[in-house]
N, C-alpha and C positions, 0 to 999 in steps of 0.2 A: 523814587524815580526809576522807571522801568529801563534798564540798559537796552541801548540801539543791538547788543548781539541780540536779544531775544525777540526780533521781528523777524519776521520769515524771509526776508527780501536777502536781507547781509549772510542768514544762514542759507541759506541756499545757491548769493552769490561764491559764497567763501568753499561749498562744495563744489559747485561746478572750477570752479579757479582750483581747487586743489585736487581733483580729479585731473585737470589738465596738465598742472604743475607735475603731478605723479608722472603721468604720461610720458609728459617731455623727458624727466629724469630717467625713466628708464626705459626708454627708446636712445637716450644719451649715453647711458652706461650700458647698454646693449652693445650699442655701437661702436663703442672704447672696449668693450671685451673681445667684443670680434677680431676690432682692427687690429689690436696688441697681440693675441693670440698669432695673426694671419703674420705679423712684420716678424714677431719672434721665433714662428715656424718656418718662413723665408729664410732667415741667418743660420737655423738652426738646418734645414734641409740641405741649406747651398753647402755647409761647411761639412760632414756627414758624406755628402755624395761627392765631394769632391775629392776627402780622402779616400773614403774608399776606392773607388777609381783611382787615382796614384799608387793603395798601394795593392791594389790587383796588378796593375798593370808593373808594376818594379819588385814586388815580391820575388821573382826567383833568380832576381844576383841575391837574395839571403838562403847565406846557408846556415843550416839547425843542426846542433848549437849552433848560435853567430860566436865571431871572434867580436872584438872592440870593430876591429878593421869594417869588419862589414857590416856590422850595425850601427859604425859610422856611416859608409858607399850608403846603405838602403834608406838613414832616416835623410840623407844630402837629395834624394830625390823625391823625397815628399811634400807637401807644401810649406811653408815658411810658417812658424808656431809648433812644427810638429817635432816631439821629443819622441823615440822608440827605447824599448826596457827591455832589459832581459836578467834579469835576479839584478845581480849588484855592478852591472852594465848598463850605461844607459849616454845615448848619443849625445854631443857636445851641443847642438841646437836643439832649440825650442824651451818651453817655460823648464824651471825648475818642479822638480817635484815636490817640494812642498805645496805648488801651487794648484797642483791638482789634489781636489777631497779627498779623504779616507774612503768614506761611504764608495765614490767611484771606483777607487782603485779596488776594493774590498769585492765591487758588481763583477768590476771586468775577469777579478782573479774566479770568480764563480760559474760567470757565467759562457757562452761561448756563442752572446749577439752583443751588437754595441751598444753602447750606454753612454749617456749624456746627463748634464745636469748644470743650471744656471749657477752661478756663485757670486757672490758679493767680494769684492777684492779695496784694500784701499784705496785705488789707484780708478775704482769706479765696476760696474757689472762685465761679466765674463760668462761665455759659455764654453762648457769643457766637456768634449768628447773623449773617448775612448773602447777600444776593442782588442781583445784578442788575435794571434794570427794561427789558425788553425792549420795541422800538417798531419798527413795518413800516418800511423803506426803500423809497427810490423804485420799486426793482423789485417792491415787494412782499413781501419777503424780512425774515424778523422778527430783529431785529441789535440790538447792544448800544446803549442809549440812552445810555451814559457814569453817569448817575445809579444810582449803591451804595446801600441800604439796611441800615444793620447797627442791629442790638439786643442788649444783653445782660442778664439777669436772672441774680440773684443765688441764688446756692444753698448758704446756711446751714443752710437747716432741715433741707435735703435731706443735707445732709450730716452735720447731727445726729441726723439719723434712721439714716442708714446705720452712724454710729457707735453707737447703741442697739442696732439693727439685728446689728452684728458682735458686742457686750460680751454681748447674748442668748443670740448662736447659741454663743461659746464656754464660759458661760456653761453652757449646757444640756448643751454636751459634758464638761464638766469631772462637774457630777450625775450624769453619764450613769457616770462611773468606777467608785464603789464597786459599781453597779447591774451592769455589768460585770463587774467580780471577784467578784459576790456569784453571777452566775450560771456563770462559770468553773467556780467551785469545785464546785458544784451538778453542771454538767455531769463535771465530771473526777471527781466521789465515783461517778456515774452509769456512768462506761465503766469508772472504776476500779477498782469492788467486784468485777465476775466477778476481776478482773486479779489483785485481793488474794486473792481467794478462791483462785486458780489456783496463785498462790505457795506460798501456806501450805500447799496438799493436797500438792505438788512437793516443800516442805521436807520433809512428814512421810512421803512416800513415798520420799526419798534418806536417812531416819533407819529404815529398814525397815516403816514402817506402812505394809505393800500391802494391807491392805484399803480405804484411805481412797477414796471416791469424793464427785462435788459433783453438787448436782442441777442439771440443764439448764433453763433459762425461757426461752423462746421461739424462735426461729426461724431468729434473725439468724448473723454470724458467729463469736462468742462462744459461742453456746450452741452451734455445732458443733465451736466449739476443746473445749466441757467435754466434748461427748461424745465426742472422739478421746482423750480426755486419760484418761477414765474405762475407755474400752476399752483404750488404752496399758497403764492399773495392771491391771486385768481380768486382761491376758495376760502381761503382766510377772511379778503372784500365783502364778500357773499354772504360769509354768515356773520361777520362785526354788520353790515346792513341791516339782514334779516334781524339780528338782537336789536338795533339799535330803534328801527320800527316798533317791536315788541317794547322795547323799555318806552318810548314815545307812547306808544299808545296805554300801556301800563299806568304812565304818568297822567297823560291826560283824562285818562277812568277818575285815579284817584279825586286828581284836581275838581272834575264834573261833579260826580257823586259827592266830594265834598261841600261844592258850595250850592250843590241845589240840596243837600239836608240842613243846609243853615236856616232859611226860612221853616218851614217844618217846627225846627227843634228851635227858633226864639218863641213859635206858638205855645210850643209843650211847655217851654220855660214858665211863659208867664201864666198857664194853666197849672203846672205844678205847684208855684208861686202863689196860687188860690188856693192849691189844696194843702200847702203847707199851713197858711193860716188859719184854715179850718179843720185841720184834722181833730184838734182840740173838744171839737162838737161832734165829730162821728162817732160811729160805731169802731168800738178797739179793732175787732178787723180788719174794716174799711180802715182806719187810721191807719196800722202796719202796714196795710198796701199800698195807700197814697202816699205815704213817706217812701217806700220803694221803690213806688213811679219815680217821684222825684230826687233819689239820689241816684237811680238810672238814668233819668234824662241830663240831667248832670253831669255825666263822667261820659256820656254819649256826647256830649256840648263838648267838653273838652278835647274827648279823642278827634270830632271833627275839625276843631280849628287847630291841633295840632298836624293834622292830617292837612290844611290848606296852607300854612306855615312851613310844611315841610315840602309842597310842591312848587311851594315858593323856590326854594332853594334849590330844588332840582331842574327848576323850570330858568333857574339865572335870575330870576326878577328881583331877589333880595337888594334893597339897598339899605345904606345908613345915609342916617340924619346926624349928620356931629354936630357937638356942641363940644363946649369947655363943662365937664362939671366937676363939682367936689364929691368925692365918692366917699367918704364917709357919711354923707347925707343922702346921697344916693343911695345905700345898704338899711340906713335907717329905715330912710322913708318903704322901700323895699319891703322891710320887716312888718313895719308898720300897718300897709295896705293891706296885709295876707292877717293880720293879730296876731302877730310873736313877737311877743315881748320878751325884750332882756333880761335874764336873771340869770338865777341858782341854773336851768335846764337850757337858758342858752346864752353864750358868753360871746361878747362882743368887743376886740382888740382896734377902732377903729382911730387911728390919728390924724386930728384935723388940721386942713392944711396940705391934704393930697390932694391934686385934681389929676384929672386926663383926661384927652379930647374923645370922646365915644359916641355913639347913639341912645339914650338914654333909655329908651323903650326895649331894646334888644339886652342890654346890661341889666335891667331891671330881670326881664327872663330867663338871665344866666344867672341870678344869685338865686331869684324864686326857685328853680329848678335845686340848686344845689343845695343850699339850705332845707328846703322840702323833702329832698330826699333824704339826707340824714337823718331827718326829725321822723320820718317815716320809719324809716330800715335799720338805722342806728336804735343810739341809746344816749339817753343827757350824759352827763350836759356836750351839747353840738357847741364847737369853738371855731366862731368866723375871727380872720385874724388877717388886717390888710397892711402892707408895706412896697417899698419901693423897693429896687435893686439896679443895676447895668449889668446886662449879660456880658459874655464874653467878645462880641460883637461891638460893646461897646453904646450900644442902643439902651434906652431909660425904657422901664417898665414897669406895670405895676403887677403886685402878685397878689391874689385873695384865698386863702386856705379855708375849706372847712372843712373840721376833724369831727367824726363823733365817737362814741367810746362804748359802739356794740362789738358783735362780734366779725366786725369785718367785711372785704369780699371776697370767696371764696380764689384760692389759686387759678381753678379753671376756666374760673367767668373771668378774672379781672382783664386779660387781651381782648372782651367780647362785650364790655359795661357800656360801652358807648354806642354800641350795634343798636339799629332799630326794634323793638320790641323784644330787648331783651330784660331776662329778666332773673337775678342772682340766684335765689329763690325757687329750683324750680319746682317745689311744693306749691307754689302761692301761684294759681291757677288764675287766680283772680283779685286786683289790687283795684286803690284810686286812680291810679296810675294810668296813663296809655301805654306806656312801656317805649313814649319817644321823645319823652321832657332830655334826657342826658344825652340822644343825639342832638336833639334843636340846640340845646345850650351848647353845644360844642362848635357847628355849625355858627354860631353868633360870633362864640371867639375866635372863631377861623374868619370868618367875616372882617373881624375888625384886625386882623393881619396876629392873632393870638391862638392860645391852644386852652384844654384843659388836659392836665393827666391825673389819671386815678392809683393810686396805691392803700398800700396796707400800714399802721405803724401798731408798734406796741402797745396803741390804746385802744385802735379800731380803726373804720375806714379813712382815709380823708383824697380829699378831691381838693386839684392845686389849678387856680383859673391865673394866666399870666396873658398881658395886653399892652401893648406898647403903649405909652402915658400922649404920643402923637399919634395918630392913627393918620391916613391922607385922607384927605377931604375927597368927597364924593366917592369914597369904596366903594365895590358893589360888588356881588359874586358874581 
């Protein structure tokens, strides 16, 4: 069973819904990266520019060196959180210093701009500032005053906000799903109907409906696939017509030409017929020629009614006659009519006591055939060998084999043994044969709702005739 993902519909749905779904995520995390950046840059700008400002503005009650005293006064006027250092001095407010990072302390001791950095604290996130206080040296030259300034303000809210912030945006992505799939399928009914439409016209013109044609809407690539697709069936109609004409009138030559050399060839029949009996008193010559005539008019006789037998069949006119018969007596009698006789050269497995409903005259044709051609092209002893069986279907049928024990039919003809004038042999330019006894007889059992197939076994050719033991009354091709 073919899984529903391998239809074009759900693949297609499933990309446009996941293209979307991408979309929204990250137009979502876009958006959470902005906003989180813009609130943690807000906390972090306000805090930064406020100390500095305090301590621009109250830096010069510090004097360099500070005492304790004054780096008490100076950190008492800066905002609340703020701790000031100076070596192993450091103001009674503001966090402890273990609470400020190494790394920061390590920036500020380096560097001579301010430095900041977010921290994880147990107590929940922090951001901690810190700077230098710079002061002229004897040369004039503006050098580290030794006095740190750090501050850190707390960022709960900020941090509850960017958690609102993220549970929103997924939040919005997640809505965003069914709205997704709802337009998927929207767009996939959209690319998909010409597509359906394209199908369904494709099945009913592989089912022989060539007039089918779909109308074009618009401009795009689709409506140039319908109109390639419309002139395709167009010219496809055109020439299945034009052939179809041709094989028509092909069929009806044959049929014509067949049955107006029938009268002709019953004259020559019963002419030959004369000259058979009298060749005896000709001239040896004349004798070899009129025996000539007449196994040419003969096999001329034949090819022609095989030739109206087979326009039967193309023409649909074939019908059967069923009866009930016993087909081991049916095979005899078979035999019988043509002079082959059972022995040593031909073996006969037939058990009495089978019947099946057939046509009697068409079955008779399918063993002559078959039989005949073994006795022909093979080699004795030919082995007809009849039995029943139930296919898998569970349907009764009957099987007829006959094997013979030449050399076979060759690998490259056996796909082509039931073609019309074919023929295994192709040395043998010329046989008894019309080279269309093994289509007619196949045609019979196809008629009667059966087959025949040809193989090869270890002994020589044999050809297997199987025939449902009920056939339906009134078949016909």
């Amino acid at each position: 069973m073919r899984s529903w993902l391998a239809g074009l519909r759900p693949r297609l749905a499933a990309a446009f819904a996941l293209v979307t779904i991408v979309g929204a995520a990250a137009a979502s995390g876009a958006t959470y990266v902005t906003s989180r950046n813009t609130i943690l840059e807000g906390v972090q700008n306000q805090t930064m520019d406020s100390l500095l400002e305090r301590v621009r503005a109250n830096m010069i009650i510090l004097s360099t060196p500070p005492t304790q005293k004054s780096l008490t006064t100076f950190a008492n006027t800066l905002p609340s959180g703020t701790v000031a250092v100076y070596r192993d001095l450091r103001s009674p407010t503001g966090p402890q210093l273990s609470e400020i990072p190494p790394e920061l302390r390590a920036a500020v001791a380096a560097e001579n701009v301010i430095q900041f950095q977010r921290v994880a604290t147990p107590s929940g996130p922090r951001f901690a500032v810190g700077f230098p206080l710079m002061t002229k040296g004897a040369d004039g030259q503006t050098v580290h005053s030794g006095v740190e300034v750090y501050a850190t303000a707390p960022l709960y809210q900020q941090q509850a906000a960017i958690a609102e912030l993220a549970t929103s945006a997924w939040r919005t992505a997640a809505w965003v799903l069914p709205f997704a799939i709802a337009l998927a399928l929207l767009a996939a009914r959209q690319v998909l109907r010409p597509v359906r439409a394209l199908n369904t016209a494709a099945s009913q013109l592989g089912h022989g409906q060539l007039d089918v044609r779909l109308r074009a809407k618009g401009s795009d690539e689709l409506a140039q696939l319908v109109t390639t697709f419309n002139n395709t069936a167009a010219e496809l109609e055109r020439t299945v017509g034009t052939l179809r004409e041709m094989e028509a009138d092909a069929r009806r030559f044959v049929a014509d030409v067949s049955h107006e050399l029938r009268t002709p060839l019953a004259a020559m029949n019963a002419v030959t017929d004369v000259l058979d009996e009298d060749a005896g008193q000709l001239p040896a010559d004349t004798a070899v020629a009129a025996r000539l005539v007449s196994a040419e008019t003969k096999r001329l006789t034949r090819l022609v009614q095989d030739l109206v037998e087979i326009s039967r069949f193309d023409a649909g006119r074939a019908e059967l006659r069923l009866e009930e018969w016993d087909l081991a007596t049916a095979v005899t009698d078979c035999l019988a009519a043509r002079g082959w006789q059972v022995g040593e050269d031909l073996v006969a497995d037939l058990p009495d006591g089978l019947t099946a409903t057939l046509d009697r005259r068409r079955f008779d044709i399918v063993v002559a055939n078959l039989v005949g051609n073994a006795l022909r092209h093979g080699a004795p002893p030919v082995e007809i060998r009849l039995r029943s069986e139930v296919d898998s279907a569970g349907r009764d049928l009957v099987v007829l084999t006959v094997t013979d024990h030449g050399p076979g039919i060759p690998e490259e003809a056996l796909p082509r043994v039931f073609d019309r004038f074919t023929k295994a042999d192709t040395s043998r330019a010329r046989s008894e044969g019309s080279g269309l006894g093994l289509s007619i007889a196949r045609e019979n059992a196809r008629l009667h709702g059966g087959d025949i197939t040809a193989s090869n076994t270890s002994a020589g050719a044999r050809f297997t005739l199987w025939l449902p033991r009920y056939a339906a009354t009134g078949a016909s091709s």
